[in-house]
N, C-alpha and C positions, 0 to 999 in steps of 0.2 A: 947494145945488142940490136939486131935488127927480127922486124916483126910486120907480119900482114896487119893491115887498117884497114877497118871499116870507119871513114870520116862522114859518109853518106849514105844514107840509105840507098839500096839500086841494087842493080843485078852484077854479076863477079868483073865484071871489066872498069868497074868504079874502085875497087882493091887498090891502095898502094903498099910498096913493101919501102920501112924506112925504118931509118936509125932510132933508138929511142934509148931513155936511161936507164941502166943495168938496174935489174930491180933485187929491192931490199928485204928481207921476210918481217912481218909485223909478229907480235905476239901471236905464237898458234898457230903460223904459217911455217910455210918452206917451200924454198924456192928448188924448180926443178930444168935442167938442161933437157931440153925438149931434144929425142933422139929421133921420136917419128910419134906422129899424130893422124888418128883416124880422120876420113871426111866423112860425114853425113849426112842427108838428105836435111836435116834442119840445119845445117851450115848455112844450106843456100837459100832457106827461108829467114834466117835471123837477120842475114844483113840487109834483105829487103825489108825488113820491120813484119812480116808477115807472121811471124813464128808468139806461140802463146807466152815465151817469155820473152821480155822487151831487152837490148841491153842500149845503155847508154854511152852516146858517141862520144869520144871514138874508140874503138875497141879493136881485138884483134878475134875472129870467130875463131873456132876448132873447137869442139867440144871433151874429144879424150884424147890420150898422150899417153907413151912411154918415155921414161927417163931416169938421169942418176940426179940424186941429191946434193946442189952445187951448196945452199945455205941452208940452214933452221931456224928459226925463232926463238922468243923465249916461251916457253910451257910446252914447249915438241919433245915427246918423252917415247911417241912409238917410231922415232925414224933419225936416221943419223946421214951425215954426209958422206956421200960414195955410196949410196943403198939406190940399188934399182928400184923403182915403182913404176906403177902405173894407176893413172888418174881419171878423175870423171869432172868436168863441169861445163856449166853455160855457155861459155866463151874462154878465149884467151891462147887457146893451144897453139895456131898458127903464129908461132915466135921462137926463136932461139932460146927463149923460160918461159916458163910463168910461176905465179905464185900463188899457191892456194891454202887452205886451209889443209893441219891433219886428217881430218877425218875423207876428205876427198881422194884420199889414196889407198891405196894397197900392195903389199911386198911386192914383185915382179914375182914370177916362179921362178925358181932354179932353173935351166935350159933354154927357157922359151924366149925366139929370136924378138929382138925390138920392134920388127916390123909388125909382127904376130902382136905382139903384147901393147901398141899402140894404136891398133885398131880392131881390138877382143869385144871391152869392153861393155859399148852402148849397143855392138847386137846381137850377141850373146847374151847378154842381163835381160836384153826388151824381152828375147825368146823364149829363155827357159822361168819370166817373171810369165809371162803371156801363155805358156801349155802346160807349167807344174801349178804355176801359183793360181792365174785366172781359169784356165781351161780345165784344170783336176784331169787333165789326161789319162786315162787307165792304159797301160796293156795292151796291145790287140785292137785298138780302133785304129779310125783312118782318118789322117790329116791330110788335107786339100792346102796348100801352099799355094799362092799368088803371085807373080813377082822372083818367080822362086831362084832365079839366074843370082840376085843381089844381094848384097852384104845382109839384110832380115833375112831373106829366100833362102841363103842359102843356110845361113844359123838356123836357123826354124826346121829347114829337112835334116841337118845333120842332132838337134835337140830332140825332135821327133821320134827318129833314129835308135837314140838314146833311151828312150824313154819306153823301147817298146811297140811303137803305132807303126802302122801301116800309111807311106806318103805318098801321095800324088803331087805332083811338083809341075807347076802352068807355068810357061815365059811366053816370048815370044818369037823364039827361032829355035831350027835346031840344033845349032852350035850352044844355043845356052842352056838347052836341056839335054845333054851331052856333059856338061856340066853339072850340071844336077844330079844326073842318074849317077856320076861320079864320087858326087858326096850323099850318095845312099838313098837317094829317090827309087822307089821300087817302080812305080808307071809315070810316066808323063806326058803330059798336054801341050802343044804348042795352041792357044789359042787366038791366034792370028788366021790360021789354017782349020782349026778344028770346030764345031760346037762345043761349048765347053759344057752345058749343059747334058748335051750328047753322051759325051766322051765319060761323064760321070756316072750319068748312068749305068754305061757299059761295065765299064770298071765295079760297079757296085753292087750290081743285079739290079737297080734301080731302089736301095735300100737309101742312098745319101750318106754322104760323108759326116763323120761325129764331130771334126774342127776346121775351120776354116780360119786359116793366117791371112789376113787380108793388111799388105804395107799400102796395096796401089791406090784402092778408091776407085772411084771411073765408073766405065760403064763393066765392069763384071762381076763391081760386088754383088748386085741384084742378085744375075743367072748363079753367082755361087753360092749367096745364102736362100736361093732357090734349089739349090741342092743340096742343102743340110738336111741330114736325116731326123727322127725322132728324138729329143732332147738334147741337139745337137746345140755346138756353140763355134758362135762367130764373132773372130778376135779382131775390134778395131786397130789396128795397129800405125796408121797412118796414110797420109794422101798421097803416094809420092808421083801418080798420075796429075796431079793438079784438080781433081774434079771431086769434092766431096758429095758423096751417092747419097740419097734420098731412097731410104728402104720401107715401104708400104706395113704398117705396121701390122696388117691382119696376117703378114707371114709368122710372126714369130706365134703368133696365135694359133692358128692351127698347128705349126707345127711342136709347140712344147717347147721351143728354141729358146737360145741366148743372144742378145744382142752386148756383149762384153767391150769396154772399152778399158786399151792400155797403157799406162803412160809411168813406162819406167822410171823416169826422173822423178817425178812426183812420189813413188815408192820409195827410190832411196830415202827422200827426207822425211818420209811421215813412220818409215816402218826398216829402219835401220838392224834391226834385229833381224827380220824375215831375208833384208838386202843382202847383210852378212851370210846367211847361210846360204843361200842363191850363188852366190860367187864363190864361196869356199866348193859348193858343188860343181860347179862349171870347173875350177883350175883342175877338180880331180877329173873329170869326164877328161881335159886335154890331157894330162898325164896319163890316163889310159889309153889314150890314144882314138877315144870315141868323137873328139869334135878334131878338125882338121881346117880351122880358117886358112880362106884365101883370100891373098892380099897380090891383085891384076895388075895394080900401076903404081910407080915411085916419082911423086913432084915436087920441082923443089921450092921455095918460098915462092921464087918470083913466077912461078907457073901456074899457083894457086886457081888463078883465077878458069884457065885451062880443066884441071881438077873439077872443081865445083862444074863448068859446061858439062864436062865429061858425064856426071851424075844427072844434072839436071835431063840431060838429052838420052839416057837411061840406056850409055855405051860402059856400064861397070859392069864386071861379072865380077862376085867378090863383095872386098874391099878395096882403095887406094888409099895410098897415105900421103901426106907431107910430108918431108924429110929433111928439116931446117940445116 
């Protein structure tokens, strides 16, 4: 089969795609025919070694996956050959298989297209773990989105959404908040053009917003957890600006605030019980027809590396996938 390698640490133009041996399932595993696989912002930190979990060389990145069931293992008792799933892990996705343990899967739903269902996972789980689970979102408040054009941005307005809250959705054009407003942003911000501080205000009576999704980092986490209202919370969710913000800590002080840090992976493993219901709610919210991913671009192995630029250089609305 053939599969993306990371031999080298470095940036996406280091990637080869090459032959390698059909792989086997071990005890407890099953191997899966990768039909399409999400990309992710820690795609393109892993292979630079930068990312908090290491893998060892050489490997192939992609973190989630949809697929059918080519093998099984012995002790694979919830899943059979020819069953659609879709998967979560470290690495390994960008290949014609991989093979992971059972527990790293779950059924595919009935109707939902491959492309959809290979790139659900990691931002839908981070979002609806990061405003049900971290943020106790009620009702009626008002989420401030970050980012909001992107595969978190735009999970996070359409969970929001969901849930009830009122969202402000910030990018940085207005083709991508067009976008936004699309998947259920009620006001939006370009803050390339705007103050963002400003514009919160307005929007707020100058009361502050109760959550802040913050994926980018940079320079606007400050002005936005400068506009968190009273007992408001602010969801670490990642850098994907490149710039980890240094927040003054007398803010969270006067204002009664949260400084929340998320890190969904880490959730699946310690609190598999909460994870399960997390995602048993998410497939229903898409069978209602309440969440609606977008998935922008189809690459195929050997474009990979095009892909990850794409992300890096922050040209996705959406999702893209790999399509082995």
């Amino acid at each position: 089969m053939r599969a993306v390698l990371c031999k080298q640490f470095g940036l996406p133009e280091t990637l080869v795609v090459e032959a390698v041996p059909a792989l086997l399932p071990a005890a407890g595993e099953v191997v899966v025919r990768v039909k399409a696989a999400g990309v992710n912002f820690p795609d393109s930190l892993i292979i630079q070694n930068k990312y908090q979990i290491k893998a060892p060389l050489p490997f192939s990145p992609g973190g989630e996956f949809a697929g059918v069931i080519s093998a099984v293992g012995e002790d694979v008792a919830r899943f059979a050959v020819g069953q659609a799933v879709i998967g979560f892990t470290g690495w390994g996705a960008f290949a014609e298989e991989i093979a992971v343990t059972q527990d790293r899967l779950i059924p595919m739903p009935e109707g939902m297209p491959f492309d959809i269902a290979g790139s659900f996972l990691m931002t839908y789980g981070t979002c609806y773990h990061a405003l049900k689970d971290r943020a106790q979102l009620a009702p009626g408040e008002t989420v401030l989105v970050l980012g909001a054009a992107g595969g978190i941005g735009i999970a996070a307005v359409e969970i929001a959404k969901a849930l009830g809250a009122r969202v402000i959705a910030a990018a940085s054009s207005a083709d991508k908040l067009r976008t936004c407003i699309a998947h259920g942003a009620d006001e939006a911000i370009d803050y390339q053009t705007e103050d963002l501080r400003e514009r919160i205000n307005a929007l707020t009576g100058k009361q502050g917003v109760n959550v802040v999704v913050d994926p980018v980092g940079g320079s606007f986490s400050e002005p936005a957890f400068r506009s968190v209202g009273w007992r408001g919370r602010f969801l670490v969710v990642g850098f994907a600006g490149g710039e980890i913000p240094k927040i003054p800590l007398n803010l969270p002080l006067v204002k009664g605030s949260s400084i929340v840090g998320v890190f969904w992976g880490d959730f699946l493993r310690r609190e598999p019980e909460g994870s399960e219901r997390d995602l048993e709610d998410l497939v229903a919210l898409y069978r209602a027809g309440k969440i609606k991913p977008l998935v922008s671009g189809r690459y195929s192995l050997d474009k990979t590396s095009d892909a990850l630029y794409a992300l890096i250089q922050r040209k996705v609305q959406g999702k893209i996938i790999i399509v082995p």
